[in-house]
N, C-alpha and C positions, 0 to 999 in steps of 0.2 A: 237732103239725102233720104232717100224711101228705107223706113226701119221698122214700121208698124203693119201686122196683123191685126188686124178688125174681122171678128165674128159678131156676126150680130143673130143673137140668136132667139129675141123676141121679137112680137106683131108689131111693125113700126110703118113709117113713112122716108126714104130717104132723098133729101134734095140738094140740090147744087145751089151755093148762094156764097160769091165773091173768092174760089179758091177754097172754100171749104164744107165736105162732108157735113147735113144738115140731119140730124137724126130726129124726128118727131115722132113723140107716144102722144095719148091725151092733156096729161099733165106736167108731160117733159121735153126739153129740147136740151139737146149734145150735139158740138161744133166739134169738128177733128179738119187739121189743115190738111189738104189732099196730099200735097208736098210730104208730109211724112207718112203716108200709107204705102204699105208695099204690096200687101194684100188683101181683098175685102171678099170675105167668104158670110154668104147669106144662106144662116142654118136655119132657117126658119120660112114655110113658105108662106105665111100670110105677112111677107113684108112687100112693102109695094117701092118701088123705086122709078125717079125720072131717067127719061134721055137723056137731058142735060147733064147728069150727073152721071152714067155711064159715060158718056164724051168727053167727059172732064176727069173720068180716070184712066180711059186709054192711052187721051193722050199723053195721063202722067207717068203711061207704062206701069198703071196697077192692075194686076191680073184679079178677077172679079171670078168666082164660084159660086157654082148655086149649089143646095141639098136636094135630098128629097125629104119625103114626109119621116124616114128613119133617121133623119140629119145623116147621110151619107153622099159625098159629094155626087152630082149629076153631071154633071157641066160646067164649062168655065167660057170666057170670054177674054182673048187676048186679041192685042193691037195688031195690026198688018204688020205695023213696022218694027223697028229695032227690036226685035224680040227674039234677041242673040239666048240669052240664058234659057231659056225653053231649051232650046235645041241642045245646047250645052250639055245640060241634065241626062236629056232624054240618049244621048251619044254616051254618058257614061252609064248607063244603066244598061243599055244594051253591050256598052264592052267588059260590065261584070263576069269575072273566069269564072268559067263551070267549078273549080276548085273551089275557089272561095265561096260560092251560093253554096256549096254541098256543104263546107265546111260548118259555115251557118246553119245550117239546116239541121245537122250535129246536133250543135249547141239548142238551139231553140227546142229540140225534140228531148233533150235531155233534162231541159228547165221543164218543160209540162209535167214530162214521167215522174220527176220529183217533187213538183208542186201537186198531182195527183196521188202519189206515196205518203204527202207530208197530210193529204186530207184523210186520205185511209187509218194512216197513226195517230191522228188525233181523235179518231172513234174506234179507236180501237179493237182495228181487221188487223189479223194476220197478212191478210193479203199485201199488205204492203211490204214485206218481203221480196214476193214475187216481183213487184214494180221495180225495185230497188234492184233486182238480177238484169231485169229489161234496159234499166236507167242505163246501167255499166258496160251494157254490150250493143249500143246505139253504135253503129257503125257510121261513116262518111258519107253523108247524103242520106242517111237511115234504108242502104239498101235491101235491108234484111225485115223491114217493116216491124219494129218493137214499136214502133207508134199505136200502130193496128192490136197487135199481142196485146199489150199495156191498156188499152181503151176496152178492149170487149170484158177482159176480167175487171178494169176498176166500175165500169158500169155496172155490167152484172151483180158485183156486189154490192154497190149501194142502192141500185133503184131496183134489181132483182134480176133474175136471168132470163127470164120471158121480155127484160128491154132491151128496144132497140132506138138510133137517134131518126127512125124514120116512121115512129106510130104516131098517132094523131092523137097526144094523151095529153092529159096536163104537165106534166114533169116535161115533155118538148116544148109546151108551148113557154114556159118558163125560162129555159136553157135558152131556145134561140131568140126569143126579146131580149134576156141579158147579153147573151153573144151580141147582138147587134149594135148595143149600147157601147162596147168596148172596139169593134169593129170600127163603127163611126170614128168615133176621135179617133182611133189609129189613122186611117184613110183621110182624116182633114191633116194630121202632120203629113202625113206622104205627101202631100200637096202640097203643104207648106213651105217641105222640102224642098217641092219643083220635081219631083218623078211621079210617075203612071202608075198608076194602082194596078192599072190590069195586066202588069207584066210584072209575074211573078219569080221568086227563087226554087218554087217548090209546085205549088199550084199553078196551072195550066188551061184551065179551064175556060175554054172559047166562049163561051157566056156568062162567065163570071165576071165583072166590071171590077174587080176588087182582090184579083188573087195576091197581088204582093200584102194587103192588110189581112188576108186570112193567114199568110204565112206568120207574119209578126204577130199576129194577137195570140198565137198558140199557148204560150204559156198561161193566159191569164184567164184561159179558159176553167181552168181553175178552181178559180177566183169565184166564175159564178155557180160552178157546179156547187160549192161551195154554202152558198146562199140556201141553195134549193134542198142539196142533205140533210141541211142541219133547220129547216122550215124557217127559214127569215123571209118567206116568201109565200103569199096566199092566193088565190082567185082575187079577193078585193081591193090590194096596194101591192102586188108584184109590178105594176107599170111605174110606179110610186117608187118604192124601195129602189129599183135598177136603174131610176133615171138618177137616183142621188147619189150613187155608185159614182159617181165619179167626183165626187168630194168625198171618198171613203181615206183616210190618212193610211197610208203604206209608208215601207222604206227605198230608198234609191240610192243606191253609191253612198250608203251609211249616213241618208238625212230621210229626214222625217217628213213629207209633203201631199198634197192630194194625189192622189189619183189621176187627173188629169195631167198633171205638171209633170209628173214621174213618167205618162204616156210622151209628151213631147220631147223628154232628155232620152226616153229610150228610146225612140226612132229615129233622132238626130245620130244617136249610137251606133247603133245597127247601120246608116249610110256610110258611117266614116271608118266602120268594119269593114264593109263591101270594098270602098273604096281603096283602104288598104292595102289590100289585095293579099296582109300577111295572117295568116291563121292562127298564126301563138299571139295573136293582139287580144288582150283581158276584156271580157263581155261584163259587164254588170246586167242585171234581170230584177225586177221592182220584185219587193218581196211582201207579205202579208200576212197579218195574224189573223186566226181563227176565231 
């Protein structure tokens, strides 16, 4: 029975030999039986893989993704046939009630405002007062835009009031590589999951490949502004520091884990929210020391 995710997310070589996944580096080879893979996502694009071994997971009904150079999934590759659960997914996702995305959409707006309040109090702005009036009065679907409110004053006060997230300055260039990094692994669990990144709760956006992961990472944005206020991040290993970011130790549902892992239990979360369809169902939200 297929129960294994396979990222492979370094330069290899992958081939097909007797039923099982052949992984080749220079000095290393790893076997994995096809028979337990469910899906193989290739985050890395200088990995080179055969036909034969594509052949040999379609037919096993392993759905196969590729990245791109930001490890953000591109494309995938499923079988003609029996490829019920696709459609499954994708049929529940589009019968998500307006209710329940809005209601989410609540919630997720109200974790950022506070994880942007909890950065402000730790450097001790006033401002975060104000965050905290925004936090409280986030309405259903955040019709009344305290997202918006709450962003131009928490910017303004840490990077200064002449910023904005659309100059071509370093403090952007910092923010959206970290954004990216959190972005990615959101977008490989959506996958994982088995639904479409580009049909989102919130975001909409006809060229965005990726609006349901912009909506989910909102809180953890954060996270990286985070980094950038407090200078854990320079010209020379900010690519450095943001990729390790995701072995940074958080908490989740009151345990102690990476980063990474806390991304994959809170996505599974948030579908089984959606799914619900009930709004008094308890969110948990990864949490993080300064």
């Amino acid at each position: 029975m297929s129960f294994r995710t396979i990222v492979i997310k370094n330069r290899c070589k992958l081939e097909y030999s007797l039923n099982y996944l052949v992984c080749r580096k220079v000095e290393e080879e790893q076997r994995i039986l096809i028979n337990e893979i469910g899906m193989l996502i290739i985050a890395n694009t200088g990995v080179a893989l055969t036909a034969a071994l594509v052949s040999a997971l379609i037919e096993n009904k392993v759905k196969i993704i590729f990245c791109d150079t930001k490890s953000n999934p591109c494309g995938e590759v499923i079988g003609y046939y029996d490829n019920y659960s696709s459609y499954k997914k994708i049929k529940e996702q589009m019968s998500f009630s307006q209710n329940i995305k809005d209601s989410l959409w609540k919630r997720i707006i109200e974790k950022k405002i506070d994880n942007q309040r909890k950065n402000l109090l730790y450097i001790d702005l006033e401002e975060h007062e104000m965050l905290n009036d925004y936090m409280n009065n986030v309405t259903l679907g955040d019709k009344s835009n305290r997202e918006g409110h709450a962003a131009k004053v928490y910017f303004n006060v840490i990077f200064g009031k002449n910023f904005t997230r659309d100059l071509d300055i370093e403090t952007n260039k910092f923010l959206n590589y970290g954004y990216s990094i959190i972005l990615s692994a959101i977008n490989r669990e959506i996958k994982i999951c088995g639904y479409l990144t580009e049909l989102g709760i919130h975001h909409i956006g006809e060229t965005n490949p990726f609006n349901l992961g912009c909506d989910f990472m909102e809180p953890l944005r954060p996270l990286i502004d985070s980094f950038v206020m407090l200078d854990k991040v320079n010209n020379e290993n900010f690519k450095d520091e943001f990729i390790r970011i995701l072995d940074l130790e958080v908490i989740y549902n009151d345990n102690k884990m990476h980063l990474e892992n806390a991304i994959k239990l809170y996505v599974q979360q948030l579908f089984k929210y959606l799914l619900s369809e009930n709004t008094d169902t308890e969110l948990k939200f990864i949490e993080y020391e300064l």
